[in-house]
N, C-alpha and C positions, 0 to 999 in steps of 0.2 A: 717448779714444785714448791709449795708451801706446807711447813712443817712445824705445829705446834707443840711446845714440849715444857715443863714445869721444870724447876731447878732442882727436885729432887731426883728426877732422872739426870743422874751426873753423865752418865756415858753419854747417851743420846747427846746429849749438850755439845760437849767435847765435839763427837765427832760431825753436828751441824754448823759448829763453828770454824772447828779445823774446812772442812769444806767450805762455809764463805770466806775464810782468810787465805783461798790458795790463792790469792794473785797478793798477798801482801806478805808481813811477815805474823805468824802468831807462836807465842810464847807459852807451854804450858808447865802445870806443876801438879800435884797431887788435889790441891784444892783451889784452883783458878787455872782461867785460860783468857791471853790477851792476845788481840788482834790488831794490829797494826797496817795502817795502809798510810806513809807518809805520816802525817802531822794530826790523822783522825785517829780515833780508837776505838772498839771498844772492849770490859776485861769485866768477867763474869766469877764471880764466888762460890765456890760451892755452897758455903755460909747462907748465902742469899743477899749478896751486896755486886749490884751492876755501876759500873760508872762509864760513863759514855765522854767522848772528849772530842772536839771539829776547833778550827781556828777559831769564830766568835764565840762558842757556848761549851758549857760542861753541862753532864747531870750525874748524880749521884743517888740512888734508891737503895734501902734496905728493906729486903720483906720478901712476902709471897709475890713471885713473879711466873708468869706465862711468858716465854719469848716464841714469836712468830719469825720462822726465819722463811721468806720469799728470794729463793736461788736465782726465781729467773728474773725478777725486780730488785736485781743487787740489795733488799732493803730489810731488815731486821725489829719486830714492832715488839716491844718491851709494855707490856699489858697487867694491870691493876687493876681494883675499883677503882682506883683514883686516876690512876694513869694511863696512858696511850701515847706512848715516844716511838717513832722512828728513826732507825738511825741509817742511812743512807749509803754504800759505799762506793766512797769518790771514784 
């Protein structure tokens, strides 16, 4: 199931992230939530600041963000005008 949701839906957020981080660890707090699987990450703002982290590459965005979370594609797409990131879970 694929599920798009803006950062100002904070709940929704939380709870499609907490769901793709059950098989890792994720850390929340009143205004962020991070996801951890081993050595990848990625940790969302309420703010509106994602930063994404894999052993070669980081990215860091601030702004209006859509995230597409794909459950059955382990894959998570972080969507702008400018942008279109995937972030993959190992």
């Amino acid at each position: 199931m694929t599920t798009k949701v803006k950062l100002t839906d904070w709940e929704t957020v939380t709870a499609e992230l907490q769901q793709f981080g059950a098989t890792g660890e994720v850390s929340t707090s009143d205004d962020s939530i991070r996801v951890e699987f081993g050595s990848a990450y990625i940790e969302v703002t309420k703010a509106g600041t994602i930063r994404t982290g894999m052993p070669l590459h980081e990215l860091e965005h601030e702004g209006d963000v859509s995230l597409v979370v794909d459950h059955e594609n382990n894959a998570i797409s972080i969507q702008t005008d400018e942008l279109d990131y995937t972030f993959r879970r190992p």
